[in-house]
ROBA-982945 format. One record per residue: residue number from 1; residue in three letters; x negated, y negated, z of N, C-alpha, C in turn. Coordinates in pm, 1 decimal, m for minus. Layout:
// ROBA-982945
   nr  rest       nxx       nyy       nzz      caxx      cayy      cazz       cxx       cyy       czz
  NUM   Ala         X         Y         Z         X         Y         Z         X         Y         Z
...
// end
This chain:
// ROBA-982945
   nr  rest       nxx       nyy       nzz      caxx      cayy      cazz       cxx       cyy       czz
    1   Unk   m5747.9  m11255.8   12921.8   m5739.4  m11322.4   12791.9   m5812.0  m11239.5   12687.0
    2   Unk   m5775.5  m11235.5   12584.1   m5851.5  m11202.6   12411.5   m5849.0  m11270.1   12340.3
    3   Unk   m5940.6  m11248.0   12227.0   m5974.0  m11287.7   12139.5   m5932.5  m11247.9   11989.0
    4   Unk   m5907.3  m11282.5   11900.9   m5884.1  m11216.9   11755.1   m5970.8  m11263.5   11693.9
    5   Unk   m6009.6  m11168.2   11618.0   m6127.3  m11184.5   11475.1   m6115.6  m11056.3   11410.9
    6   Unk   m6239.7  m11103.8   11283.1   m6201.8  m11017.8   11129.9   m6421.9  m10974.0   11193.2
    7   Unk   m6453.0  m10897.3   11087.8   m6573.9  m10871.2   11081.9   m6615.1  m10870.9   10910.0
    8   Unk   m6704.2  m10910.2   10850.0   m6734.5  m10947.9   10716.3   m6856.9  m10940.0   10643.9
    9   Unk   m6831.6  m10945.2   10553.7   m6973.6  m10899.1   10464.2   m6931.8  m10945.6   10302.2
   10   Unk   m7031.1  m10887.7   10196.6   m7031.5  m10983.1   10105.5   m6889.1  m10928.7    9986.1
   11   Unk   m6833.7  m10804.2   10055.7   m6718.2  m10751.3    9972.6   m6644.8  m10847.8   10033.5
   12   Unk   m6617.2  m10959.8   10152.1   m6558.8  m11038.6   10149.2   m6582.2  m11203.6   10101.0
   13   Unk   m6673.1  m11203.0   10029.3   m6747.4  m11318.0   10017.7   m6687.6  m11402.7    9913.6
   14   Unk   m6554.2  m11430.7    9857.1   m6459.6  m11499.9    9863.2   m6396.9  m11584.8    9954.7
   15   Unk   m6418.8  m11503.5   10112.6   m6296.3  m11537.5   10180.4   m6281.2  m11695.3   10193.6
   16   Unk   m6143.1  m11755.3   10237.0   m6158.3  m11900.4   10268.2   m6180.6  m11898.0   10415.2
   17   Unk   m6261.9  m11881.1   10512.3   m6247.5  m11899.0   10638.5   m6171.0  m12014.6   10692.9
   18   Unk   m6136.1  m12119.2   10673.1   m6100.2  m12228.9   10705.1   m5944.2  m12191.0   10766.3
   19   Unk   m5888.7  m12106.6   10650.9   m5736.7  m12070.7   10613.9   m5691.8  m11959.7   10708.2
   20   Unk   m5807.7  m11839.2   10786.4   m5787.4  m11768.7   10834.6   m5775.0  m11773.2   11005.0
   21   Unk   m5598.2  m11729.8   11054.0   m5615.0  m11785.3   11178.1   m5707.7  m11656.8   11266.5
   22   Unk   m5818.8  m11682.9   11283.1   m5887.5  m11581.2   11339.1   m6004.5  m11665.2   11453.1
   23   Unk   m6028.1  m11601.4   11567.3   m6120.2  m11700.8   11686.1   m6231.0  m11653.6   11655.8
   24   Unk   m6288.1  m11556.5   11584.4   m6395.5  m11522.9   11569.2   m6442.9  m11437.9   11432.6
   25   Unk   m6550.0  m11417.1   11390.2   m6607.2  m11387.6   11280.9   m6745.9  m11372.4   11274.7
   26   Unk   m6744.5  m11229.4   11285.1   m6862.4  m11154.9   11259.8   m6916.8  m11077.2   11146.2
   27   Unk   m7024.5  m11108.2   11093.3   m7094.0  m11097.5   10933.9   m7185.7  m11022.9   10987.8
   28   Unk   m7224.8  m10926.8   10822.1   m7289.2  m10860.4   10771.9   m7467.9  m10935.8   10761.1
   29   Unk   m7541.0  m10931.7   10799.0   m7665.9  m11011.6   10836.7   m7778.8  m10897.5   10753.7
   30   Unk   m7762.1  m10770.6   10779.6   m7836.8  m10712.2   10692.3   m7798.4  m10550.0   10708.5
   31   Unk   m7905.0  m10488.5   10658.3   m7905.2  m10311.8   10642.6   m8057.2  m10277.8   10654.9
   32   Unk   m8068.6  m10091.1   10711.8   m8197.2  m10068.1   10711.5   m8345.9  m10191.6   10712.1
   33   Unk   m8403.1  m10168.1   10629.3   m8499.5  m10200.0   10632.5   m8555.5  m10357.0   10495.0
   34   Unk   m8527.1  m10438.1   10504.4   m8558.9  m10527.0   10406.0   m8498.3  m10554.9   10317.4
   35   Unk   m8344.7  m10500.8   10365.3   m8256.1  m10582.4   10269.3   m8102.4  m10657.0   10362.3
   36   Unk   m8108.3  m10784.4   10298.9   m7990.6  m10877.6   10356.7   m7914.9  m10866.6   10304.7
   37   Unk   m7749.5  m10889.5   10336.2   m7651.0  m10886.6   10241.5   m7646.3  m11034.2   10195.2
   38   Unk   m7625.8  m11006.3   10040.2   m7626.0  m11174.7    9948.3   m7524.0  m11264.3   10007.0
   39   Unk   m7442.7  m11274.1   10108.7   m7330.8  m11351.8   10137.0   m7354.7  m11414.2   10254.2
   40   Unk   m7468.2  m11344.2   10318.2   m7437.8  m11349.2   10461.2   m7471.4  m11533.3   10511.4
   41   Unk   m7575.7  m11588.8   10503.4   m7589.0  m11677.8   10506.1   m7452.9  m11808.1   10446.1
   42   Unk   m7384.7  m11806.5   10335.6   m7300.0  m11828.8   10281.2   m7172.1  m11817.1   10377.0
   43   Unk   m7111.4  m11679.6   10435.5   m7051.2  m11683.2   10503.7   m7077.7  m11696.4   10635.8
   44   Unk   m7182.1  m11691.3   10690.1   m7206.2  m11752.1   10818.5   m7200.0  m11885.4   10823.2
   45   Unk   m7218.6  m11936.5   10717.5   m7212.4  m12087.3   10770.3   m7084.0  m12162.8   10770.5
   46   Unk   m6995.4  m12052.3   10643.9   m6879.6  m12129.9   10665.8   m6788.3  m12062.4   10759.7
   47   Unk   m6814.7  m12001.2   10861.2   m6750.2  m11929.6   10995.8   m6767.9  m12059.9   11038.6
   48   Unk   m6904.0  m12090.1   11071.3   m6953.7  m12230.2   11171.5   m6886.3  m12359.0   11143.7
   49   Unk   m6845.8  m12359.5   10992.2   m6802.1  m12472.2   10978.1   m6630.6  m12449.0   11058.6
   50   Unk   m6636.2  m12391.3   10995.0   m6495.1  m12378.8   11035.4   m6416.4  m12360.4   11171.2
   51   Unk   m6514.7  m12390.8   11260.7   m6517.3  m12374.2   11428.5   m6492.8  m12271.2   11480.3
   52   Unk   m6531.9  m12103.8   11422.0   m6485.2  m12016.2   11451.6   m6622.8  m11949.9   11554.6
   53   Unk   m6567.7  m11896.4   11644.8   m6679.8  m11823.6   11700.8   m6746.3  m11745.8   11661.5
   54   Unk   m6939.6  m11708.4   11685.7   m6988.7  m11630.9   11563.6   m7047.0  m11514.0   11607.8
   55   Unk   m7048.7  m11409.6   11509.3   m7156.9  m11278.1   11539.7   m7222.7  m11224.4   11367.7
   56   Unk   m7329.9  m11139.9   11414.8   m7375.1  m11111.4   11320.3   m7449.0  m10984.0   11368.2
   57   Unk   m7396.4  m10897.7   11238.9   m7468.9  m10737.7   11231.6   m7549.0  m10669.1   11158.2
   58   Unk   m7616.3  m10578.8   11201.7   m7713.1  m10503.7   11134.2   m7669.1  m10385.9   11122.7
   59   Unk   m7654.0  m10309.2   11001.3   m7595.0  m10149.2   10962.1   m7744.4  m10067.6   10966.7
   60   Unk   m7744.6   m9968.7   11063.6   m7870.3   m9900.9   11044.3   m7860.6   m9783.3   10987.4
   61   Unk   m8005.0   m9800.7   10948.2   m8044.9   m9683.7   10835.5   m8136.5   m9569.7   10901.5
   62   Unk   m8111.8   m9509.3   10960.9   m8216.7   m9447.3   11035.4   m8258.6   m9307.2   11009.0
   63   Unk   m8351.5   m9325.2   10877.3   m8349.2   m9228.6   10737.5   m8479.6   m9268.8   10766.7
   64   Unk   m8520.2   m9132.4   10649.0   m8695.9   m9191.3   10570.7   m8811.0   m9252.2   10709.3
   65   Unk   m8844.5   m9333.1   10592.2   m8929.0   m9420.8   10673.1   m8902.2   m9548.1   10729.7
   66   Unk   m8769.4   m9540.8   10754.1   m8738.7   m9652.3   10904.0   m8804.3   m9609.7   11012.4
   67   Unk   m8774.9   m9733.0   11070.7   m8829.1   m9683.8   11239.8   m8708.7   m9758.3   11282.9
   68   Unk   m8709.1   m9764.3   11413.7   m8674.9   m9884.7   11483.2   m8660.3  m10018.8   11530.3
   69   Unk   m8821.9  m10022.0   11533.5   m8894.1  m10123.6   11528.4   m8877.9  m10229.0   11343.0
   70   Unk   m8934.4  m10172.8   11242.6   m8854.8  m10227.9   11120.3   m8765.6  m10241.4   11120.3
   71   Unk   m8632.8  m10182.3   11171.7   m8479.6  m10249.5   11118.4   m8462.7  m10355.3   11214.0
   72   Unk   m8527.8  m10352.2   11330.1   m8482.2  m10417.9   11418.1   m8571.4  m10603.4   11400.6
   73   Unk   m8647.5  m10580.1   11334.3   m8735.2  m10715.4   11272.3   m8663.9  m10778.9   11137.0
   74   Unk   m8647.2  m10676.3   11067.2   m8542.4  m10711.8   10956.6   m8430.0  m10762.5   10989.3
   75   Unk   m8319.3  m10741.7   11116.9   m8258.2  m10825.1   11145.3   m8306.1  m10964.9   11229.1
   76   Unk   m8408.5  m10949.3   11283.0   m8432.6  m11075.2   11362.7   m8456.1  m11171.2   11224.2
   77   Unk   m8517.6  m11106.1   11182.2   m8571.7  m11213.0   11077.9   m8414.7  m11272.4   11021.5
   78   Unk   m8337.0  m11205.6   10964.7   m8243.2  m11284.5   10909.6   m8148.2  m11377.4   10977.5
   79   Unk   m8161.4  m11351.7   11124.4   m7995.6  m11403.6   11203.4   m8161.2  m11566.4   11236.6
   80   Unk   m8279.5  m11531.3   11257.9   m8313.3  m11689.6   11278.6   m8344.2  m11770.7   11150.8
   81   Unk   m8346.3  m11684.3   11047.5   m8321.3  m11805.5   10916.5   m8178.5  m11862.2   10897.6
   82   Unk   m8083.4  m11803.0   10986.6   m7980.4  m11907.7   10993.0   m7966.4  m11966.3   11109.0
   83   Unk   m8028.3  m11941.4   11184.8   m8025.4  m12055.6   11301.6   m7950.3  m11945.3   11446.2
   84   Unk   m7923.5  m11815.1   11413.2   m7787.8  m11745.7   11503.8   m7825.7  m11712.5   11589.0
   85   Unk   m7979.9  m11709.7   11632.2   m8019.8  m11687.4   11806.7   m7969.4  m11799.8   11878.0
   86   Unk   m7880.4  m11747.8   11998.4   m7846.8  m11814.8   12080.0   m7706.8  m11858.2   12033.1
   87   Unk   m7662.3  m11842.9   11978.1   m7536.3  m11872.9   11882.7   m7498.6  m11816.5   11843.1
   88   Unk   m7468.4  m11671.6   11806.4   m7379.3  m11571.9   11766.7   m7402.5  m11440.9   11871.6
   89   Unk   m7281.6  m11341.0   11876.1   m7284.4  m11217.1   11922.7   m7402.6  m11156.3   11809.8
   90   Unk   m7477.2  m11084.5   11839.7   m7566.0  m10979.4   11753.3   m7550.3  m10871.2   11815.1
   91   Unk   m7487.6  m10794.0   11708.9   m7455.0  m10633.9   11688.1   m7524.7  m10520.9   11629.6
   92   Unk   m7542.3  m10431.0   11625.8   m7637.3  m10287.3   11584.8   m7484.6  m10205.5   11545.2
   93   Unk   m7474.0  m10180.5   11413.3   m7410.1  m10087.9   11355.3   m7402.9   m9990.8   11312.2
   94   Unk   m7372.0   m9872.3   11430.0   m7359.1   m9733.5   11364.5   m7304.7   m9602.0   11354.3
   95   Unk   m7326.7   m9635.8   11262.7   m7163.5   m9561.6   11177.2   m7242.3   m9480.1   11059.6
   96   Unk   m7399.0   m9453.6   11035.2   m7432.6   m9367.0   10922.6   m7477.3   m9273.7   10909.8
   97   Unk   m7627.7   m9247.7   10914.7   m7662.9   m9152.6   10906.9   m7707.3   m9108.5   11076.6
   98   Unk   m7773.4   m8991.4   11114.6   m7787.0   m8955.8   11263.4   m7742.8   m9008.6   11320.1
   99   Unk   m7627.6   m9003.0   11337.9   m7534.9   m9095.2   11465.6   m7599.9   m9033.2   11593.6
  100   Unk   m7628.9   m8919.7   11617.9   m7656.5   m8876.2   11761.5   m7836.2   m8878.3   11797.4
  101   Unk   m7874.4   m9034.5   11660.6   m8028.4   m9054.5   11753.6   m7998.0   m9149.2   11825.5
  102   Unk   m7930.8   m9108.7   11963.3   m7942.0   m9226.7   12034.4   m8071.1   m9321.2   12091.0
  103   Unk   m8202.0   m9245.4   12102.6   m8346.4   m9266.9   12148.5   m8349.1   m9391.8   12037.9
  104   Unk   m8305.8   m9401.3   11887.2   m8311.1   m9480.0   11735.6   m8230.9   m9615.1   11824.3
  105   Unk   m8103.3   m9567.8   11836.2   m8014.5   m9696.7   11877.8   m8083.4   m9793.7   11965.2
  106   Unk   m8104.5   m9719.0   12108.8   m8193.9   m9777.8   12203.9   m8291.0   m9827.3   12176.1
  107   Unk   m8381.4   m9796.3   12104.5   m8486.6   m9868.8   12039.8   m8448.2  m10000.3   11966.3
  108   Unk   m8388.9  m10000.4   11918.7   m8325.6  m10126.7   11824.2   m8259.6  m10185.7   11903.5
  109   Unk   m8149.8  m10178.7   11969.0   m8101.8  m10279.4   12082.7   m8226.8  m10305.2   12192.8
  110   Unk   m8284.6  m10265.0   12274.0   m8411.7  m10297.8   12355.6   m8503.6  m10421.8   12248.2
  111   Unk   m8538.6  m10445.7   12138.6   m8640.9  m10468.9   12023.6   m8551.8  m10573.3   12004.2
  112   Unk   m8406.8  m10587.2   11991.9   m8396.8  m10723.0   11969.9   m8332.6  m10821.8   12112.1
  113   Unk   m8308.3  m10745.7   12251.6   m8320.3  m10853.9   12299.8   m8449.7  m10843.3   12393.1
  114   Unk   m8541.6  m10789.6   12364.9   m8691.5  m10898.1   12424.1   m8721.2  m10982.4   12309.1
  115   Unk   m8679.4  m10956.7   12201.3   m8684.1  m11051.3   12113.2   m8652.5  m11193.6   12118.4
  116   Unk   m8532.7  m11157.3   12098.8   m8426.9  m11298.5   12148.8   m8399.8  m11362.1   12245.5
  117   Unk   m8381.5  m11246.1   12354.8   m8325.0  m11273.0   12492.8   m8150.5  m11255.9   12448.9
  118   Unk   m8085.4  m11227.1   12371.1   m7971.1  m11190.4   12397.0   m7959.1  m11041.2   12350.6
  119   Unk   m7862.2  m11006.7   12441.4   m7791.0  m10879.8   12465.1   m7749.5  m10816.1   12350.8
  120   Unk   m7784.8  m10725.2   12253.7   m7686.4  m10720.6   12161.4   m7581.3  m10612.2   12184.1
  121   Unk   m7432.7  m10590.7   12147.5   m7359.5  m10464.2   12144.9   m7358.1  m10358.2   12011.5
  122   Unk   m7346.1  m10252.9   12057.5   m7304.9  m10173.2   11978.1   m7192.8  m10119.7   11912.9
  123   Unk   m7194.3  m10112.6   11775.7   m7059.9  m10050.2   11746.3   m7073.8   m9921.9   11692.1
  124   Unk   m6968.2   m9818.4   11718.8   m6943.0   m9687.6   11655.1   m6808.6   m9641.9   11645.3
  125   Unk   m6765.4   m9554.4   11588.5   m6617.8   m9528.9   11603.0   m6605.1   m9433.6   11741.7
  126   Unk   m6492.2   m9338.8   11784.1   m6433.1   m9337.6   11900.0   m6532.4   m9213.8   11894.7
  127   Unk   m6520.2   m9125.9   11797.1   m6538.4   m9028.5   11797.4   m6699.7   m8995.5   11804.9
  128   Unk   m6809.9   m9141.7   11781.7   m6941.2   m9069.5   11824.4   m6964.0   m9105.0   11951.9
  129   Unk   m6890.6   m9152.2   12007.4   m6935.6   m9197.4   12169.1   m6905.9   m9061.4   12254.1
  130   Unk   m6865.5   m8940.0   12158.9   m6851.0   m8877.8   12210.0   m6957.1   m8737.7   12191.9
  131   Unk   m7054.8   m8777.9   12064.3   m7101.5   m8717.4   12006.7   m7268.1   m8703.1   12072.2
  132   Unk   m7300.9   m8789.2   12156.1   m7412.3   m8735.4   12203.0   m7399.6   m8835.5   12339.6
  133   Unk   m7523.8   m8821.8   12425.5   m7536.8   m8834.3   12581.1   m7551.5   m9035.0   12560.6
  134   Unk   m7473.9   m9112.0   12561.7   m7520.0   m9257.7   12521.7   m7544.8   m9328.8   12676.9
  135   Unk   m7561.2   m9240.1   12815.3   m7571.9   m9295.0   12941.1   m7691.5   m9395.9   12959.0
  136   Unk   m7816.6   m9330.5   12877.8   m7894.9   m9445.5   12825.5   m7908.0   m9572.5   12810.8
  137   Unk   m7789.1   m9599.9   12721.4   m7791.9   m9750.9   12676.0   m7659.9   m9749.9   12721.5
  138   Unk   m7568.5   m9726.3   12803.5   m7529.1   m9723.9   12945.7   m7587.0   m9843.6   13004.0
  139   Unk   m7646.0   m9759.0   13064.8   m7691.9   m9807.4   13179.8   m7832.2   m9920.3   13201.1
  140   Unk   m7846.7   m9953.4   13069.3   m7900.1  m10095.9   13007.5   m7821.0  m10193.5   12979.9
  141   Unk   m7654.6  m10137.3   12994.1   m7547.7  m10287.0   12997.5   m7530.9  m10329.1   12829.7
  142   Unk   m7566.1  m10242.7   12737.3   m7542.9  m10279.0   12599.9   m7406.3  m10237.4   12591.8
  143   Unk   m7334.7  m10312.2   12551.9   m7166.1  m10338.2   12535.1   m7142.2  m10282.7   12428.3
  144   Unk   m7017.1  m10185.9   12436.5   m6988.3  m10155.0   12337.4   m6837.3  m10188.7   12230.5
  145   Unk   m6834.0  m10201.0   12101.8   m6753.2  m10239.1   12009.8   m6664.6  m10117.4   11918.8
  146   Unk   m6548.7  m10091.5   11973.6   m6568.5   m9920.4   11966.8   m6402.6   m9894.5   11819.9
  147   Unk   m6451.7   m9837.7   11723.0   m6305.1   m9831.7   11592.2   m6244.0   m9729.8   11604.9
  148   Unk   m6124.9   m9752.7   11586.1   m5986.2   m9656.5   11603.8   m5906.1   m9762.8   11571.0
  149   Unk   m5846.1   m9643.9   11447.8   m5732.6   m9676.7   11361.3   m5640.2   m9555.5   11375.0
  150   Unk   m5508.2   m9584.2   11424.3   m5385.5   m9499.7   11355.9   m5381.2   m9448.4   11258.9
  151   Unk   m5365.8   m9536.6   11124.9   m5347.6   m9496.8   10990.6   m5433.0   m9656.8   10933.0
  152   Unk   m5430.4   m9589.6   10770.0   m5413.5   m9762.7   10675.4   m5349.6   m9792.6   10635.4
  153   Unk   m5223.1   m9801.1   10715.2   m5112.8   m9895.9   10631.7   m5162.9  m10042.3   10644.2
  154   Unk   m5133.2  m10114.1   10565.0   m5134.0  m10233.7   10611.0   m5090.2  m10265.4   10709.4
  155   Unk   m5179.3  m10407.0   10798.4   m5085.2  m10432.9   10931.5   m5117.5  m10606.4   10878.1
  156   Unk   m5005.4  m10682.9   10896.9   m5000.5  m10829.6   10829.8   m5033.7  m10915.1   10958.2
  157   Unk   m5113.5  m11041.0   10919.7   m5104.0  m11158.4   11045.6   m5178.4  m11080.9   11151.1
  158   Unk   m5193.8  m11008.1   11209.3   m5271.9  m10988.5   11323.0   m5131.4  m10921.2   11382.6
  159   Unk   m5069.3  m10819.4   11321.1   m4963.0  m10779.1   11392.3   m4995.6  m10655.2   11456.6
  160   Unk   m4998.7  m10591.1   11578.1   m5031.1  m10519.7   11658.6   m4945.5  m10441.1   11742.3
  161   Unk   m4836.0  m10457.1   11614.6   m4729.1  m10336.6   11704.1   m4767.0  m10210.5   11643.1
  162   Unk   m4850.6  m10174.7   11525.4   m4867.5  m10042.1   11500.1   m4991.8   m9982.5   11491.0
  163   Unk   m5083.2  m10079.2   11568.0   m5199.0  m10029.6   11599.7   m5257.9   m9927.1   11665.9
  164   Unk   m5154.4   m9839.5   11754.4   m5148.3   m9734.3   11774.9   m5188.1   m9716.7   11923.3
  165   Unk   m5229.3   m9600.4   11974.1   m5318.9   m9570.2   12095.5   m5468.6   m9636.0   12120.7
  166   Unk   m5451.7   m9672.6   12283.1   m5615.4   m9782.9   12231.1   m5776.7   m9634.7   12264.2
  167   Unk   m5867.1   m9671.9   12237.8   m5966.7   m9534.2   12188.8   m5971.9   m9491.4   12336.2
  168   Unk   m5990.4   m9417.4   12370.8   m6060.0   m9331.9   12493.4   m6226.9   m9308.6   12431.8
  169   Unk   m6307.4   m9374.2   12517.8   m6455.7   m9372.0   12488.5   m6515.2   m9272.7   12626.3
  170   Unk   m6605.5   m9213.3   12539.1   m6736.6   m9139.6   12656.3   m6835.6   m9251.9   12696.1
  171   Unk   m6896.3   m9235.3   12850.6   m7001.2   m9301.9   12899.0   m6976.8   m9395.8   12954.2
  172   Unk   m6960.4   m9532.0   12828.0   m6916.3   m9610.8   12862.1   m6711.7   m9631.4   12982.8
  173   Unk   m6770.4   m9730.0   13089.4   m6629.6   m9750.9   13165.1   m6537.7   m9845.0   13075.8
  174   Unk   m6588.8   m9900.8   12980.3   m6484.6   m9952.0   12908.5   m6538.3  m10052.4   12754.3
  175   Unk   m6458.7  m10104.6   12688.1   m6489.6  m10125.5   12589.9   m6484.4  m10300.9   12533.5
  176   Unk   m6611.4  m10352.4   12502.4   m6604.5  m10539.2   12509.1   m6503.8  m10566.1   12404.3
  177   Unk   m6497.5  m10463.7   12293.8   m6453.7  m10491.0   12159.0   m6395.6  m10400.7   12072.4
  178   Unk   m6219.1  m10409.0   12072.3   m6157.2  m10258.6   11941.5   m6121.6  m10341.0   11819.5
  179   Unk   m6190.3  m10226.5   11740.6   m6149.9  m10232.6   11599.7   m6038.2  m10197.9   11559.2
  180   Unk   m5942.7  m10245.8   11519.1   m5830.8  m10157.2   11494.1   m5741.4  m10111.1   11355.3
  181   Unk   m5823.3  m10164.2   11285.5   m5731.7  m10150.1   11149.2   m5889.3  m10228.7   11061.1
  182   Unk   m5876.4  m10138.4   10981.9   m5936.9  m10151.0   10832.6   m5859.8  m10244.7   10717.2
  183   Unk   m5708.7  m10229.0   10757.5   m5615.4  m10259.2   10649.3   m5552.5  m10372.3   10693.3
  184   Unk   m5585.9  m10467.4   10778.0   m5517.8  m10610.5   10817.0   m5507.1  m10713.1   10695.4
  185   Unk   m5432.5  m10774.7   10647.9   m5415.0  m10838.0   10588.4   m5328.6  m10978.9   10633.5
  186   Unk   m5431.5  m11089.2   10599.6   m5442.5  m11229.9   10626.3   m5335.3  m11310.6   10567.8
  187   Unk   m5233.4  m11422.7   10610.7   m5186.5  m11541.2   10493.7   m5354.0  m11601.3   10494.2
  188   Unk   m5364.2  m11624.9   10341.3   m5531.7  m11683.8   10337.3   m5614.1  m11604.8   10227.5
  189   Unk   m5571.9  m11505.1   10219.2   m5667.6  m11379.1   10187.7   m5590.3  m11266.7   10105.4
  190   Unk   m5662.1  m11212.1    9982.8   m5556.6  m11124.1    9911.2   m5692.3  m10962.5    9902.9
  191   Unk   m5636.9  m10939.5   10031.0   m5760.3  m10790.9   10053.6   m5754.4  m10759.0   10166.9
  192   Unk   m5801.9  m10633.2   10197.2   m5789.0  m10606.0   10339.8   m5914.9  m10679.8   10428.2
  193   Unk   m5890.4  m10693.3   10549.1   m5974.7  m10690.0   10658.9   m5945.5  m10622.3   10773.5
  194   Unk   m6099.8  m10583.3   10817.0   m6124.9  m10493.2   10958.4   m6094.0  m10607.6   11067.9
  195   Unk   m6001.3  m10581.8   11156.0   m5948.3  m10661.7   11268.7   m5975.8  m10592.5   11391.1
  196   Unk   m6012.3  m10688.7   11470.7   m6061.1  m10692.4   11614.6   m6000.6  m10759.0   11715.6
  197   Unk   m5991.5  m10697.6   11857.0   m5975.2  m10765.6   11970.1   m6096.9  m10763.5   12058.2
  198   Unk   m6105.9  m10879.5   12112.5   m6190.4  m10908.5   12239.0   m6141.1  m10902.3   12347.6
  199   Unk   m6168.7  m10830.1   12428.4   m6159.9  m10828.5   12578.0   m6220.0  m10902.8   12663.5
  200   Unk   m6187.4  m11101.8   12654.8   m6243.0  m11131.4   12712.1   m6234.6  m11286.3   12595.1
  201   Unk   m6283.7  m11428.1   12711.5   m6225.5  m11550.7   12683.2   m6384.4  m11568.5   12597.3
  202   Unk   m6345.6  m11713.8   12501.3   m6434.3  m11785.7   12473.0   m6604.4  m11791.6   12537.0
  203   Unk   m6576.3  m11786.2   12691.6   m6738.8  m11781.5   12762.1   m6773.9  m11673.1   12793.2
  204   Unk   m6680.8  m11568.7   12792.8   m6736.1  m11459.6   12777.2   m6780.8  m11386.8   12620.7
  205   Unk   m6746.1  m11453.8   12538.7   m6797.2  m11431.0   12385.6   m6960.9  m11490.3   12378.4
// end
């Protein structure tokens, strides 16, 4: 079985969730170091209302004077002022700067689940899983959420005939979660969204 969902943040912070047929919905919760995105709370809650299954992510900054330890408090802090320990997927996003500190990643996934006690996954596109040694956080069971897109044409409704080849990932034996399009477009919604499949039912979410 799978799952369908969108992933979100405050460039979507219009959306009507209610309207969107999607099983899941995962928000933008924060960035680097001490800053939240203005929506997130807003749209997290109306995911919840809307009976959709939940996650929430952190985009790291792993520049300057971050550490690990700071981004990784900066998100705790925001996902329990909405209540999302124990209740949403929590994700580590990266996609920016030093993609190949993996020692950075590991640190931040390790930091938030002794934190929490839940697991969080990682996301990157196809191409950095290939970019440095990730056997590491491997072999700590952090799941990975992995993007590959064909092209951006638009793809309408959750249509998935031109989604293309699915990613071939390093390290990891396989993948919890593909991204597949940047350019999905919703009845509900007049903009693109990043669309996802889950590999895997409701209790395994």
């Amino acid at each position: 079985m799978t799952l369908k969902g969108i992933d979100i943040s405050n460039w979507q912070s219009n959306i009507n969730l209610s309207v969107i047929d999607a099983d899941f919905v995962i928000v933008k919760a924060s960035e680097g170091v001490g800053w939240t995105d203005p929506s997130f709370k807003k749209l997290y809650n109306a995911a919840k209302a809307a009976g959709k299954r939940l996650g929430l992510y952190h985009f790291a900054r792993p520049t300057g004077n971050n550490t690990a330890a700071k981004e990784a408090n900066s998100f705790i802090a925001a996902a329990q002022s909405i209540g999302a320990i124990g209740n949403a997927v929590l994700v580590l996003d990266w996609e920016a700067e030093n993609q190949t500190n993996v020692a950075y990643a590991k640190a931040w996934l390790d930091a938030v689940y002794s934190a929490t006690g839940v697991k969080p996954m990682i996301y990157m596109s196809e191409s950095v899983t290939k970019k440095a040694d990730w056997s590491s956080v491997v072999a700590d069971d952090y799941g990975l959420w992995v993007a590959r897109y064909r092209d951006n044409n638009p793809d309408y409704n959750y249509d998935m005939t031109n989604a293309g080849a699915k990613p071939v990932v390093k390290y990891w034996p396989g993948y919890a979660m593909w991204q597949w399009t940047s350019s999905g477009r919703w009845n509900g919604y007049n903009g693109n969204l990043d669309c996802n499949i889950f590999y895997g039912d409701g209790a395994a979410w």
